[in-house]
N, C-alpha and C positions, 0 to 999 in steps of 0.2 A: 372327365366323366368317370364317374365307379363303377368298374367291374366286377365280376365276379369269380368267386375263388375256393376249389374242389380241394379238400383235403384227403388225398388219397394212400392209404397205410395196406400193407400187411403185417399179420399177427400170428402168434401162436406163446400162448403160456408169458406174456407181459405182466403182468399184475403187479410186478416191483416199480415198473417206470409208468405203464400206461398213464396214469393219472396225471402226473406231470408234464406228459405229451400233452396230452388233450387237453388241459388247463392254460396251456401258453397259447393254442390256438381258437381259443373260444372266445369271440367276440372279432373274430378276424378273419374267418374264412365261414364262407355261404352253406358250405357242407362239407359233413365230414362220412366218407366212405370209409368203411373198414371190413377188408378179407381177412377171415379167419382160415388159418391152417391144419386148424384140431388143436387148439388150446383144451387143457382138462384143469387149469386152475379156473381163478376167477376173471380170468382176462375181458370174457365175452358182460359178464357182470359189470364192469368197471365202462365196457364201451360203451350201454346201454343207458348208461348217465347222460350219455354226450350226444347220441344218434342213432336213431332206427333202422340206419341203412348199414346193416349187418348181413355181412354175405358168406358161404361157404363153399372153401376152394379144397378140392382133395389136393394135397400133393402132391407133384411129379418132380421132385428134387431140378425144380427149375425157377428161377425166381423172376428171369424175364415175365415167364407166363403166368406167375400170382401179380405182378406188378400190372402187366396186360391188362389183367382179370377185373381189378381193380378201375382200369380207366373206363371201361366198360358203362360203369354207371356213373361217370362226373357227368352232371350237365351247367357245368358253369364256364366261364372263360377263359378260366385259366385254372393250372391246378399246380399242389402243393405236393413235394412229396416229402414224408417223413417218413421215420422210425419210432419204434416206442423208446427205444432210449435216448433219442433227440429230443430236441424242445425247443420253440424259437424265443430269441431275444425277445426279453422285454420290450426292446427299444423296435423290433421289427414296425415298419412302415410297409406291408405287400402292393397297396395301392401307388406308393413312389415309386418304384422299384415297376409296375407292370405298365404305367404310365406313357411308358414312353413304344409302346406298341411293337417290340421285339417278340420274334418267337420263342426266345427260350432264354436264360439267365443264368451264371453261373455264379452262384454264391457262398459264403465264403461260411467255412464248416470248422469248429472248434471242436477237438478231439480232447479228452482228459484222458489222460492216458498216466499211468501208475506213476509213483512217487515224484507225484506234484508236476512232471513233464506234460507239455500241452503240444501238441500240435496242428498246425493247421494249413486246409486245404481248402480250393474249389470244387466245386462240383454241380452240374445241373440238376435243382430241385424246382425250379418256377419256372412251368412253363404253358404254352397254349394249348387249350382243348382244340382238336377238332383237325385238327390239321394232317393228320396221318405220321403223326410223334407216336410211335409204342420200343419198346424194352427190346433187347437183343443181350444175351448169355444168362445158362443156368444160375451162374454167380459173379460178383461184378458189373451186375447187369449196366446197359446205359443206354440213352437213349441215341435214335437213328438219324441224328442232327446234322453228320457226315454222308450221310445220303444225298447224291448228287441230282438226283431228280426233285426232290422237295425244295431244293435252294432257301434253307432255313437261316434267319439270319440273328445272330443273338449279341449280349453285349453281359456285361458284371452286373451284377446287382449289387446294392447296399444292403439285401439281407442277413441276417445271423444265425446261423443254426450249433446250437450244442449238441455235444455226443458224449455221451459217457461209455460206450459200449467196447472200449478198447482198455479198460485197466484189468488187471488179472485177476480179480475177484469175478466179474463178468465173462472174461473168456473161457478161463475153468467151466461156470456156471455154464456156458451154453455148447462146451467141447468145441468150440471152433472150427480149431486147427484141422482136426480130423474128418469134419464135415464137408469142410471147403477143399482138403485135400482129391478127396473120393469124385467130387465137383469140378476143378479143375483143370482135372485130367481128364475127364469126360470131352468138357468145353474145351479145349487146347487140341483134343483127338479132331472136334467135327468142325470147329475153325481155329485152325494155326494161325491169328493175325496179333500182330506188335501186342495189340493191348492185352490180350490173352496170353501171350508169354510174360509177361510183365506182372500177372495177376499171378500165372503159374508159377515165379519166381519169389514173388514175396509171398506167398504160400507157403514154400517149401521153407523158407526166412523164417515164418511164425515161428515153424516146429525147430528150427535149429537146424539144418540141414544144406548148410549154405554151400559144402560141393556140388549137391543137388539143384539148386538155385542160380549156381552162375552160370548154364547154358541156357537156361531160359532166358534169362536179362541180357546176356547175348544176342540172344536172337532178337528179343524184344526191340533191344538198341536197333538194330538194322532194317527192323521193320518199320522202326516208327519217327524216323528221322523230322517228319513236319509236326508229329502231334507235341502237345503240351506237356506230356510227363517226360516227356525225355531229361531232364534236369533229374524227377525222381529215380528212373530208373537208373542214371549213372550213379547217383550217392548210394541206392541200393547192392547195387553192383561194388563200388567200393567197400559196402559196409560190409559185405563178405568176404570181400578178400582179405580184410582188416581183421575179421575172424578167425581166418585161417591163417594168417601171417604171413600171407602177401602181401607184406606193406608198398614195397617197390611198384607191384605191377598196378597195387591203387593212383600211387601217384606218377605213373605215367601214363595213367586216363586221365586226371584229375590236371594235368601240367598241361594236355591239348583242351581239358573241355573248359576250366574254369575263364579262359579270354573269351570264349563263345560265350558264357554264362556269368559276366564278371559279377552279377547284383545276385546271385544265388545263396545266399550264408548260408543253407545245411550243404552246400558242395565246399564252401571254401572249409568251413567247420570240418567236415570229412577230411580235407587234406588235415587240418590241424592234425587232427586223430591220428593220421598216417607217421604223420611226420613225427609227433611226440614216441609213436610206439618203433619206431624203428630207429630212433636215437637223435633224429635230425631237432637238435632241441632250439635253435636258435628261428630253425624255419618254420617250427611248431608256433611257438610266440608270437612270432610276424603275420602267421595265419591266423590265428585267435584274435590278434589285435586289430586283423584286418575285417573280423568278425565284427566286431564291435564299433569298427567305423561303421560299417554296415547297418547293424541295428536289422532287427528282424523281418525279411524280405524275403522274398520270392514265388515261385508257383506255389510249392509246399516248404514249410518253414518252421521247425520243431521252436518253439515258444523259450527264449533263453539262447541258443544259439550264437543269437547276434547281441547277448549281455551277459546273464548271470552264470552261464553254461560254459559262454567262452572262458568268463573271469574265474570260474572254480578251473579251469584246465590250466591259467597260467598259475594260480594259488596253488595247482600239486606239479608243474614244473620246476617252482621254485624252492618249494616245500623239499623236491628230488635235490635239489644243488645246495643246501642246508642254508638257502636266502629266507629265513623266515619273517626274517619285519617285512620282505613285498610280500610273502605267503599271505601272512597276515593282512597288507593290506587289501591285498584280493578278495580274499574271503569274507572281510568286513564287507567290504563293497555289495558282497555275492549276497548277503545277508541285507545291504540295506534295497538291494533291488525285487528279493523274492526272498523275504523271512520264512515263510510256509515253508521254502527247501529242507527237506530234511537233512540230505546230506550233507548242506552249506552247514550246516548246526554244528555234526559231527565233525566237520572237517576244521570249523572255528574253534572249540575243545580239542582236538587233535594236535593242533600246530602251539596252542599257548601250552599244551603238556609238553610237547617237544621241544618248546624253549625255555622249560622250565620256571612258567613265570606262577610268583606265590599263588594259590588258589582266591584269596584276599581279592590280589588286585584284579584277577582275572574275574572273580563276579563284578566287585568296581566299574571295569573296563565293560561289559557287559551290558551292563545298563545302560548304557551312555548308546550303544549302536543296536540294540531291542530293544522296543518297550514291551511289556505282556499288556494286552488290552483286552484280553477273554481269558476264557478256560479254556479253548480252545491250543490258544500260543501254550498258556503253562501245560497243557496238555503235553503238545510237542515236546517242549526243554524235557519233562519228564522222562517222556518218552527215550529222547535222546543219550539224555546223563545216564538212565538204569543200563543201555546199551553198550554204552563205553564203559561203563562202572565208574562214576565219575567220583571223585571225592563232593564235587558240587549236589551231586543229588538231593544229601541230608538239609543242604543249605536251603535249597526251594519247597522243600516236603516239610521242614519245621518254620520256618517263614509264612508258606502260606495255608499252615496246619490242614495239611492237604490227606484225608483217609484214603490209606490203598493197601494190597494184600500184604498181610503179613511177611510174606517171603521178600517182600520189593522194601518193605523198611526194614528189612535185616542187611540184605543188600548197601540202603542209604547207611546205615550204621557201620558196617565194615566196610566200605571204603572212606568214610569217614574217620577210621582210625579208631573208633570205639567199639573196637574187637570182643570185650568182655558182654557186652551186650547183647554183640551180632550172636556170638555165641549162645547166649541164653537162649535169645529167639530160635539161633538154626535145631537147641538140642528139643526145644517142646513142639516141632512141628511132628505131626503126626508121618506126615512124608513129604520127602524135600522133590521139589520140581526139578524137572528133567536141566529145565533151563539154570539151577542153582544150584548141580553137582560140581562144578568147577569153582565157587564161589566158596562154598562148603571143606573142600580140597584145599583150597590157600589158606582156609585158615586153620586148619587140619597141621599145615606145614610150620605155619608162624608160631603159634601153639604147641608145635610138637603130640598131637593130640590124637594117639588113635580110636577114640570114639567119637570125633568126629569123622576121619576117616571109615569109622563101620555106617555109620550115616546112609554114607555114599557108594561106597567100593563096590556095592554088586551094579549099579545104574554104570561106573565105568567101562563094564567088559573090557575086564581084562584076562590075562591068563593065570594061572597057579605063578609060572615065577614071574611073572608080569609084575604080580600082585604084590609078591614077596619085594622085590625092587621096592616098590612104593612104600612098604612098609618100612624098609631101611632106608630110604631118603627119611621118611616124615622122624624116623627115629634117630635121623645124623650117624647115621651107622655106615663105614664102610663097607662097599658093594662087592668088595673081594673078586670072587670070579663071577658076579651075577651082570649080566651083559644089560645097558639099555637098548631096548627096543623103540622101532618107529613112534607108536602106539605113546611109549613112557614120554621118547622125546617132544613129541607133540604137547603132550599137558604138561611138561617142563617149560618149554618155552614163551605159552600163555602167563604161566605163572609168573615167567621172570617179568613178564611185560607190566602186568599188574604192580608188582614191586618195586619196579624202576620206576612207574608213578605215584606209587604210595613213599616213594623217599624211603624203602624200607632195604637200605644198603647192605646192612649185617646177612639178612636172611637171603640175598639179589647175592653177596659173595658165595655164601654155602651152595645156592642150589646149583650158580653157574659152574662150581665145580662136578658135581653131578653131573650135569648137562655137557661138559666135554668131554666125558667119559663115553660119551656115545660117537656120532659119525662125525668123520672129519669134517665133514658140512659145517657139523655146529660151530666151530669157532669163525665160520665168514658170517652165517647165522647170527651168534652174539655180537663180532663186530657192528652188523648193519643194527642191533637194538641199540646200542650203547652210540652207537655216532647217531643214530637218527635221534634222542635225545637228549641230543648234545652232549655225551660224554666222549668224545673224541679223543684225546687221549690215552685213555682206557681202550679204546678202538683199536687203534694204531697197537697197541701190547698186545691185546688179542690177534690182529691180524695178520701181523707179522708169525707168529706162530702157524697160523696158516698158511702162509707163503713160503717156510721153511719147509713146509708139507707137503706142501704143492704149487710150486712156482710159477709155473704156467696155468693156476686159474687163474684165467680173462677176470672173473666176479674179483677174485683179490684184490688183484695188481689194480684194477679201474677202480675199486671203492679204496684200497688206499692212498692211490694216486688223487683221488678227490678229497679224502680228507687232510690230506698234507697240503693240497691246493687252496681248504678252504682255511687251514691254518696259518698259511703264507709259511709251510716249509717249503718252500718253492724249489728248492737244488733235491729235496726226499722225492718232490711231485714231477719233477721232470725228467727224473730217474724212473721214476713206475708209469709214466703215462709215452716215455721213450719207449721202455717192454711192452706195453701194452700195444703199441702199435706194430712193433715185427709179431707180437701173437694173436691179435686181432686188426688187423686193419682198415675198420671200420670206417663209417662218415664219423660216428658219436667219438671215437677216440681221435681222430685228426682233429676234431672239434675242440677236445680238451686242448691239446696242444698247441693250437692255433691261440685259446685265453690264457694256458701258461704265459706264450711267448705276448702276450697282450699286456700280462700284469709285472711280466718283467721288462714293457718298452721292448723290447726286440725287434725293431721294425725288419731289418730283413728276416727272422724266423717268422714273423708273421705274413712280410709278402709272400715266401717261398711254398709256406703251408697252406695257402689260399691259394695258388696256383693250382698245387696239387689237388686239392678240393674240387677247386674247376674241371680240372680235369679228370677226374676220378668217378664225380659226383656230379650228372647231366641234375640230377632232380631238385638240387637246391635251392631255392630264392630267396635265400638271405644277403647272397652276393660277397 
């Protein structure tokens, strides 16, 4: 039999989404109720299209009581609750879904949330009129289903709801953070219950504040031991302390709760996280991969996690250990499961520049695992290549005679190697963009050119001998007593980076001498450019120089130790990852150790270092 079905909204200043809302529910629900909160755009205009039953709520910074407000006038069987920036599936069936005469449904909520990441959860939005169901808290509101006198009995629904209302264009746009903050300190004050420390928690998360945040999800935890978020609030909980670099104390929540929770991927994902950042690198992998068996699961489950998410995590562990054919084939993978990734883009161009493979084969190779099917995809590559400054840029902007701002085909032209050009363009622009003074700069240096240099020089803030510096670099002039500064070293090291992918050796030797003329940093600095793009070698002569400097940097002695590892000087590499362990004694350094002694067959250095592990290390499960 067909029921019927209240669509009950509040509002205030929608006009961007409202239409969209209201357009996915038209022809599918009996009525649609809408409380307005003081919209002064066109919101109440847009509603007006849809339904006469337009009502006006003063507010009291409470959102139970506009939701309230709102049920007030359903008279239908069942009712619907949305947002303006929600929308139901196309595919939504309401009638399957209320059929089976349940008082209330939890259905299943798609979040878009900023650079391409989705996440998704449950939540009660379909439920019975009439029954004595209303809203409880200012914010977070939900309804009173756990009320032990109602005996209300509910079940999933097949429903679909979208949300756009979590990318940062949108939370900007409506202040959020700040709103809900003022809100859930109110609510927390006049009911201290789990789910209200839990709101309180990821509130304080929005704004960044995660010391802030981890007594509330504390407490949260303890209160709420039978409810459903409990899964959320523990990865929340971890995600903070993984902020603050409590890696440990993450995974020693995450080491009790994940056997309680074994089908959860954003908690097993969490652990990855932990483990990758606190050096546990083999535990990291085994958690990613264990993602991935998984496949995207549980209460709440960020979209990727349990595929493209995990696979970009192990594509920049390996990327870390200079394995770039698995980097690589991660990242393809990453790409053939969610090409819209932007960052999978970036990190596919990152890793073939690091392996140095010719530009040729790598659009070649490119084709074959993208195809562009819109403007939309060449959008993206655009977008991407001007970001990295790719040499490839020129290759798709005169390919698919594609018009875009002057400054961005000056761009595609100098890193394409056609300097005399780029130049042309950068000297007739009237004024160069903020975002193309460092662009301007390199070729300033390649050139020797100080009117390209005057271009730019006052957009760098710098100082009087700041300045003077810069001038003697770009003129290959000895710096004599002129000191490099923070400031200089910073657009030094950009540049070198630039250089070492434009193959531009000659000018990549001059400036690096520059550039050790500043902090002793710089030469562990250049070693990590030079080995992370494969010039290794080169590495090792740099950083040895630094370890004559300073023998006891941990960063030294471990990045030498790795690239003599990755070289198979394996008696260089067992020599500095030996050091490295009386001056760090980390998990990640026994780690190394444990695959020296792996790749030199050692079985007993490898039992003996794996005891110790055990014993050192409760947190590991890589075994």
């Amino acid at each position: 039999m067909i029921k019927t079905v209240s669509l009950c909204m509040i509002v205030k200043n929608e006009e961007k989404y409202l239409s969209r809302c209201l357009e996915s529910v038209r022809n599918k629900v009996d009525e649609i109720i809408i409380i307005d909160t003081g919209s002064t755009d066109s919101t109440l205009e847009i509603a007006k299209q849809y339904t006469n039953k337009i009502y006006h709520f003063t507010w009291v910074n409470d959102f139970a009581a506009a939701r309230n407000e709102s049920l007030k006038y359903a008279t239908s069987q069942y009712v619907l609750i949305l947002d303006a920036d929600e929308y139901l599936d196309p595919a939504a069936d309401l009638q399957k879904d209320i059929s089976s005469n349940f008082d209330y449904y939890y259905v299943k909520i798609i979040n878009d949330m900023s650079y391409g990441t989705i996440l998704k959860h449950t939540a009660i939005r379909l439920f019975a009129n009439h029954k004595k169901l209303i809203y409880h808290n200012r914010l977070h509101e939900h309804l009173n289903v756990m009320d032990d006198q109602g005996n209300y009995k509910g079940s999933a629904g097949e429903l679909i709801i979208h949300h756009s209302g979590y990318t940062n264009e949108v939370i900007q746009d409506k202040d959020k953070q700040r709103r809900n903050l003022s809100l859930m300190l109110q609510e927390v004050k006049e009911s201290p219950t789990g789910y209200n420390f839990f709101n309180m928690g990821k509130t304080y998360m929005w704004l960044g504040e995660h010391e802030k945040a981890i007594p509330y999800l504390q407490k949260a935890y303890s209160l709420s031991k039978e409810m459903i978020i409990i899964p959320e609030i523990i990865v929340s909980l971890c995600s903070c302390l993984k902020d603050l670099h409590r890696y440990e104390e993450g995974l020693i929540i995450l080491k009790d709760a994940i056997p309680i929770y074994p089908n959860e991927t954003d908690m097993k994902y969490m652990q990855g996280c932990l483990f990758m950042e606190a050096g546990y690198t083999k535990d990291a992998m085994k958690a990613f991969e264990k993602c991935i068996e998984l496949g995207d699961q549980g209460i709440t489950v960020t979209e990727g996690n349990g595929s493209y998410w995990a696979r970009y995590k192990l594509a920049e562990i390996h990327e870390g250990a200079y394995q770039l054919l698995e980097s690589y084939d991660q990242i393809t993978q990453v790409l053939k499961e969610k090409k819209t990734l932007g960052v999978g883009l970036e990190k596919y161009f990152q890793i073939v520049s690091k392996a140095n493979t010719p530009h040729d084969e790598v659009y070649e190779n490119f084709k074959q695992i993208y195809t562009i099917n819109d403007e939309d995809d060449l959008k993206l590559i655009l977008e991407v290549l001007y970001k990295l400054r790719h040499p490839l840029l020129y290759k798709y902007v005169d390919l698919y005679n594609v018009s875009l701002q002057d400054n961005i085909i000056a761009v595609a032209k100098q890193y394409n190697k056609m300097y005399e050009e780029a130049r042309a363009n950068w000297m007739v622009m009237d004024e160069i963009p903020k975002q193309n003074v460092e662009d301007v700069l390199l070729l300033a240096l390649i050139f020797k050119d100080m009117k390209l240099l005057l271009l730019v020089r006052d957009e760098l803030n710098l100082s009087i001998k700041e300045s003077k510096v810069l001038n003697a670099i770009i003129n290959q002039d000895p710096l004599v007593s002129m000191k490099i500064t923070t400031p200089i070293e910073g657009l030094l090291y950009r540049m070198l980076e630039h250089l070492i992918v434009l193959k531009e050796f000659d000018h990549f030797q001059l400036l690096s001498e520059y550039f050790l003329q500043g902090s002793v940093e710089n030469y562990l600095k250049l070693g990590e450019l030079l080995s992370g793009y494969s010039f290794k070698e080169l590495a090792i002569d740099i950083l040895i120089e630094s370890f004559r400097k300073s023998p006891n940097n941990v960063n030294v002695v471990r990045l030498i130790g790795d690239i003599c590892f990755d070289l198979n000087y394996l008696e260089d590499s067992q020599l500095f990852y030996t050091k490295l362990l009386d001056i760090c004694p980390e998990f990640g350094s026994y780690e190394r150790i444990y695959n020296l002694y792996e790749k030199l067959d050692d079985k007993t250095g490898m039992s003996e270092t794996k005891k110790t592990m055990k014993n050192k290390f409760k947190l590991s499960i890589s075994g």
